[in-house]
C-alpha positions as CSV (number, residue, x, y, z in Angstrom):
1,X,190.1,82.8,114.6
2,X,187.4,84.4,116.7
3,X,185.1,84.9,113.8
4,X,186.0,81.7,112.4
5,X,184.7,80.2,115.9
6,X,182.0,82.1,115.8
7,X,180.7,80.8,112.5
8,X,181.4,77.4,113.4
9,X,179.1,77.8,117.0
10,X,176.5,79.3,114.8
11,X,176.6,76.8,112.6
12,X,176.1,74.1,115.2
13,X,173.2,75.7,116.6
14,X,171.7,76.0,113.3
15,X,172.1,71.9,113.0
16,X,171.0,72.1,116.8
17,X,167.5,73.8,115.9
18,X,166.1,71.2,113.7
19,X,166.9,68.6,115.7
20,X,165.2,70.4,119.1
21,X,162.5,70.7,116.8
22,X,162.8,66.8,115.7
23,X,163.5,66.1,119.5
24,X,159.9,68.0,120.8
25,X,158.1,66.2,117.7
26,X,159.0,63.0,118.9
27,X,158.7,63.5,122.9
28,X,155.0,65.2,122.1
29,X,154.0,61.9,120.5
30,X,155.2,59.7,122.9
31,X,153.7,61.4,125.6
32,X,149.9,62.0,123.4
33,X,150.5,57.7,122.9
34,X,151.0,57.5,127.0
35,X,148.3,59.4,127.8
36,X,145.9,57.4,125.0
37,X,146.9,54.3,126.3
38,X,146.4,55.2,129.7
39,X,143.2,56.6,129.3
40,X,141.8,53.3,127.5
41,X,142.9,51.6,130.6
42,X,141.8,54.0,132.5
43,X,137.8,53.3,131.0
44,X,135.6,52.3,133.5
45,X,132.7,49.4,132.5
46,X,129.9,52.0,132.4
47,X,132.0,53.3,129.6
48,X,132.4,50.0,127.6
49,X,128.8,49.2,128.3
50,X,128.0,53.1,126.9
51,X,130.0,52.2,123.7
52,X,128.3,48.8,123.5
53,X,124.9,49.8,123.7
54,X,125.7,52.5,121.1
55,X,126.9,50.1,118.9
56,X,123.9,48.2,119.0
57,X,121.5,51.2,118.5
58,X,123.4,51.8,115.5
59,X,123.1,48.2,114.6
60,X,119.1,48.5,115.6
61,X,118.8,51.4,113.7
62,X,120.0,50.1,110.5
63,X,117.9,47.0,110.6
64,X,115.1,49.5,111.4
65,X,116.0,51.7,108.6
66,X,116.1,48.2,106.2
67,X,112.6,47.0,107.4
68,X,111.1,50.5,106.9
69,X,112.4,49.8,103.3
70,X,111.3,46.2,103.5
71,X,107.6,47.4,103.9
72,X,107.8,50.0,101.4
73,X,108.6,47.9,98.4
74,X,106.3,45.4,100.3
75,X,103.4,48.0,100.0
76,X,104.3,49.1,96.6
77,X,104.3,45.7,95.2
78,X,100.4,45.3,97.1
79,X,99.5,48.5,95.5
80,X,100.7,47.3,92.2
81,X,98.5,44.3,92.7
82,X,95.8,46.0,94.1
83,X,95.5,47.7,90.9
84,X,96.2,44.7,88.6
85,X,93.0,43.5,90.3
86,X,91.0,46.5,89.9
87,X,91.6,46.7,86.3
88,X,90.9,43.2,86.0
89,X,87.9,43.6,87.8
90,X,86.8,46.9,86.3
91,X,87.1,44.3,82.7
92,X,85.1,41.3,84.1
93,X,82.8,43.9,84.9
94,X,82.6,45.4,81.2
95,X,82.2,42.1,79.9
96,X,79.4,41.1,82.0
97,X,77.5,44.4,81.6
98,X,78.3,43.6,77.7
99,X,76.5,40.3,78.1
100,X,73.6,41.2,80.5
101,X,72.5,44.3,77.0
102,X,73.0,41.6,75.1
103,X,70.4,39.3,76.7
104,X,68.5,42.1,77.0
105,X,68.5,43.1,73.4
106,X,67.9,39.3,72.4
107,X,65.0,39.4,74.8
108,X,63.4,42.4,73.2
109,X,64.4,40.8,69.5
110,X,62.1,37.9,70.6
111,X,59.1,39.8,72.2
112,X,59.1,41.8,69.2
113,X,59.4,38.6,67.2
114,X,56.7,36.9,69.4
115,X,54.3,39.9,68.8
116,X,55.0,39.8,64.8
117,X,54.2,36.2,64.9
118,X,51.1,36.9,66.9
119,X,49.7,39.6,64.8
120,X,50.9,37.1,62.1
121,X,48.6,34.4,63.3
122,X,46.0,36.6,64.7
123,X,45.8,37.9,61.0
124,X,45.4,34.4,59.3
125,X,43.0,33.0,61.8
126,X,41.0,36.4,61.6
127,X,40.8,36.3,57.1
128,X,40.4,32.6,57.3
129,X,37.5,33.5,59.8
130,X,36.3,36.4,57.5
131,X,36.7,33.7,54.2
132,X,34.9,31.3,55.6
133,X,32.2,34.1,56.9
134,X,31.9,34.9,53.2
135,X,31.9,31.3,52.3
136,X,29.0,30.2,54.6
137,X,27.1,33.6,53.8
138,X,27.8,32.7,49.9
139,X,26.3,28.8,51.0
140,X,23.7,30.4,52.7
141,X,22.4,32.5,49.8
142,X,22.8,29.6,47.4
143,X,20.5,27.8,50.3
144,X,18.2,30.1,50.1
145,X,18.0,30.3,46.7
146,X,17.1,26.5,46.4
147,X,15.1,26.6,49.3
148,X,12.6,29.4,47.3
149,X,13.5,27.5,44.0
150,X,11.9,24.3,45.8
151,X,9.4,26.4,47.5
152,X,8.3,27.5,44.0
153,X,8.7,24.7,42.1
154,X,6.2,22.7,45.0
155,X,4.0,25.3,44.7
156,X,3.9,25.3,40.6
157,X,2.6,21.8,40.5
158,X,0.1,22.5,42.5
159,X,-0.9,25.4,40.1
160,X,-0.4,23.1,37.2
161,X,-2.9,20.6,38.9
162,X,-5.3,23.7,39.2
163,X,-5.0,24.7,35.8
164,X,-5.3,20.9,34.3
């Protein structure tokens, strides 16, 4: 009967164990919960005003973080247009360098047209000039061939006179 008692006794404190074990589980966590609870009652108003102010720095420092971001894209979209204008700019410059050779190449197509003409006109006035040079030289002579013709044919009748 001894060794029949003596397993039974070790079998109880076998059961016993697990439930110290259960027992110092539990008592642990009630005490840790006691000593939370008192030590949030225990918080003085510097404390709460600490936690507070953190919480708004954090707060702060994300709407800081989503301005930052705010002006970013804000100065990447100015950039962006910044550049739309410059290219646009850089083309209204083309265009009106394209226009200022072209009035300058029309400008130089009508001096040179202006000094065609002129040497054009100066040309017709100068033959018509020579032509009618040759013309009143041509008169002349035939003049002066009538005039000597007339000369001769006064002085023939006076020869004729003599001679009758």
């Amino acid at each position: 009967m001894c060794s029949n008692r003596k397993l039974e006794l070790e079998r109880i404190l076998k059961m016993r164990k697990p439930a110290r074990k259960a027992l110092i589980i539990v008592v642990g966590i009630v005490l840790m919960h006691i000593a939370g609870c008192q030590e949030a009652q225990t918080e003085t108003p510097g404390t709460k005003k600490d936690r507070l102010i953190a919480a708004q720095n954090i707060e702060l420092k994300k709407q800081v973080a989503q301005r930052d971001k705010q002006i970013e894209d804000l100065k990447a979209r100015q950039g962006k247009q910044i550049e739309g204008l410059n290219e646009q700019h850089a083309k209204q410059l083309k265009q009106e360098q394209k226009k200022v050779e072209d009035c300058q190449r029309q400008a130089q197509g009508c001096q040179e047209q202006l000094g065609k003409k002129m040497d054009e006109t100066v040309g017709e006035v100068l033959t018509s000039a020579l032509e009618e040079g040759a013309k009143i030289r041509e008169e002349n002579e035939a003049l002066k061939a009538q005039i000597a013709e007339l000369k001769t044919k006064l002085n023939q009748p006076g020869e004729a006179e003599k001679k009758e």
